[in-house]
N, C-alpha and C positions, 0 to 999 in steps of 0.2 A: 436836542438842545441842552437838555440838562449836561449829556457825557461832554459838549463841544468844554461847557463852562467847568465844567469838575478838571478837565485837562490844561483847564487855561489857567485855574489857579494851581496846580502841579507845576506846570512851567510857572508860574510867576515865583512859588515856593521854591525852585530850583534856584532861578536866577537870585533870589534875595539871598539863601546858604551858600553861591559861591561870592557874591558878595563880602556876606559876612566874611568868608573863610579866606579871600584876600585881603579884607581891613585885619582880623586877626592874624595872619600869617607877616603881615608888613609889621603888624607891634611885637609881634613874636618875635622878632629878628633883634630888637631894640630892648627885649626886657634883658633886665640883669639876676642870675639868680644863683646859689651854691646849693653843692647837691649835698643828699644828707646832713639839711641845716637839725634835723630835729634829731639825729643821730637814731632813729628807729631803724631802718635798716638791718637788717642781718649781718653784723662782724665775718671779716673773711679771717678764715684761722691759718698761718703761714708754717709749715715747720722752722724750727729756728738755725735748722742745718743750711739751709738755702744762703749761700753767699754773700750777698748784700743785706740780707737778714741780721745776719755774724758780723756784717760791718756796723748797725745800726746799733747793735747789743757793744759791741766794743767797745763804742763812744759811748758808753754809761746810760743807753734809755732802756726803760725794763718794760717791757712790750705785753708782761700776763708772767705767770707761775706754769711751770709745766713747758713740755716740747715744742709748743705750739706759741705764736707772737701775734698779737690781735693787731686788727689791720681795719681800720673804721672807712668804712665806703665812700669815697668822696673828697676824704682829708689827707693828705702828705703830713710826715712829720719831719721839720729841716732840723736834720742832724747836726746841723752847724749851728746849733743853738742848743740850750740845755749844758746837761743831759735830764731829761725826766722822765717821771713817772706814768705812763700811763693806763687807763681802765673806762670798762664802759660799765656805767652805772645803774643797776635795774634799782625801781620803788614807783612808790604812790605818789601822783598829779600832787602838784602842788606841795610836798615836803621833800623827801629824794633828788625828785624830779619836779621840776618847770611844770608839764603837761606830757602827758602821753606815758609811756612807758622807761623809758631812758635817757642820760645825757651823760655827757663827755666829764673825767676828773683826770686835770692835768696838775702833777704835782714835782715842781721845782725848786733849788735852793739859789740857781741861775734863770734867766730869762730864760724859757724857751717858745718855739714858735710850732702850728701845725697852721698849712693854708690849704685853703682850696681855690681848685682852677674853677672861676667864675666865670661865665660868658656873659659877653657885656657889649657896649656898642660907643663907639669913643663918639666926645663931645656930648655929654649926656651929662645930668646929674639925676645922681639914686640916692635914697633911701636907705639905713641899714636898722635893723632892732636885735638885739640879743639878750637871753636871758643869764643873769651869772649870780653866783653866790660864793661864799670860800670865806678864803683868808690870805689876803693878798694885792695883787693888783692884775689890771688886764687891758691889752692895748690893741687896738685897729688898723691895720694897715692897708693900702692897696698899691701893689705893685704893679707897673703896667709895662708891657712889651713889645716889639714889635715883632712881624716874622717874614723872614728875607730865607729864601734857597731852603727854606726846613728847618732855619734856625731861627730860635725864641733870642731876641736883642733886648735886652736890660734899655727901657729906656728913662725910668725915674720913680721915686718910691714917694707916698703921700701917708704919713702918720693923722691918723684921724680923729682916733678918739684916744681917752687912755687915763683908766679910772682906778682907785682902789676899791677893792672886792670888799662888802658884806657879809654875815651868817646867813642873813634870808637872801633868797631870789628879788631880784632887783633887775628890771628893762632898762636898759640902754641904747638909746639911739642917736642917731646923726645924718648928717648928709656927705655924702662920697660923691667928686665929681672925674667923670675920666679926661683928664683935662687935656693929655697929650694927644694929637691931632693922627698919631701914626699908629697909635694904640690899638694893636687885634685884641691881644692875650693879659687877661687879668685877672692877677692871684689876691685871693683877698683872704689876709694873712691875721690869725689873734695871736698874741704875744702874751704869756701870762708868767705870773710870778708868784710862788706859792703855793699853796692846794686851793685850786681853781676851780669849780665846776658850770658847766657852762651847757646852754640848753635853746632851744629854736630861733636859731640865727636864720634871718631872713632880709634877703634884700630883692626893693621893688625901684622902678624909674617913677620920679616924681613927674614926669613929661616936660620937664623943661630942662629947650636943646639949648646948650651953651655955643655951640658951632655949627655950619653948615657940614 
């Protein structure tokens, strides 16, 4: 009697974790989020001989000293902005650094941009927070796409937030909504001006659907 009942709550325990794991796989689908918002990751080191590398260095961005062009996991740097300066910055929680170990110093005399490819779920609105400090300014964007045959379609660009930067570390947030209705693919893009540094950028869905 006892083994019938020890079995029957195993199956009951089954059925509740697939359960769960279908409610969280349906939100899974929905959340929004960039990789490498705390920028802890391990840098990938590129030689600077590598061709497109040589085209990035051309147009005036300075990628590190030495043979090697640091390459931050997660983030694109659009060449067609700038040129700047970039470095990944090690120090201590709360001075240096936001939290943790490291964060991003982008330094420009022009606007420049680095985005990351965000995965997101159109008709949604999210949530953004970011840490930044410097001397300067720093702006939000999200660009959204659509994708037809393999290709990513420009479908419209939303400027969000866009503030000038303090000495101290300073939160910043807002709400982003993916408003376009055809939107797969969305880059969610910081724009900064000055010596910028910038540290756990996170974004969450607040759960309220704007569309069907």
């Amino acid at each position: 009697m006892k083994r019938i009942k020890i079995l029957g709550i195993a199956v009951m325990m089954m059925l509740i974790s697939s359960l769960l794991g279908v409610e969280y796989s349906a939100l899974a689908e929905k959340q929004f989020h960039v990789k490498n918002g705390g920028f802890e990751e391990p840098p990938n080191y590129k030689t600077k001989s590598v061709k497109w590398i040589q085209n990035v260095i051309k147009k005036g961005w300075d990628l590190g000293e030495g043979p090697e062009a640091i390459m931050i996991p997660g983030w694109v740097y659009n060449v067609n902005t700038g040129p700047a300066k970039v470095r990944l910055i090690e120090g201590t929680s709360g001075k240096e650094v936001n939290s943790g170990e490291k964060c991003l110093m982008v330094q420009s005399d022009k606007s420049a941009q680095i985005y990351n490819r965000a995965k997101g779920y159109a008709g949604c609105e999210y949530s953004f927070s970011l840490y930044v400090r410097g001397k300067g300014q720093a702006q939000v964007t999200l660009y959204q796409y659509d994708k037809k045959n393999g290709r990513e379609i420009f479908l419209n660009s939303i400027r969000i937030w866009r503030k000038d930067v303090s000495n101290e570390w300073e939160k910043y947030d807002g709400v982003l909504k993916t408003t376009h209705p055809e939107a797969k693919t969305f880059l969610f893009a910081l724009t900064t001006k000055g010596e910028v540094y910038i540290d756990d950028v996170i974004l969450d869905r607040t759960g309220n659907v704007l569309s069907d």
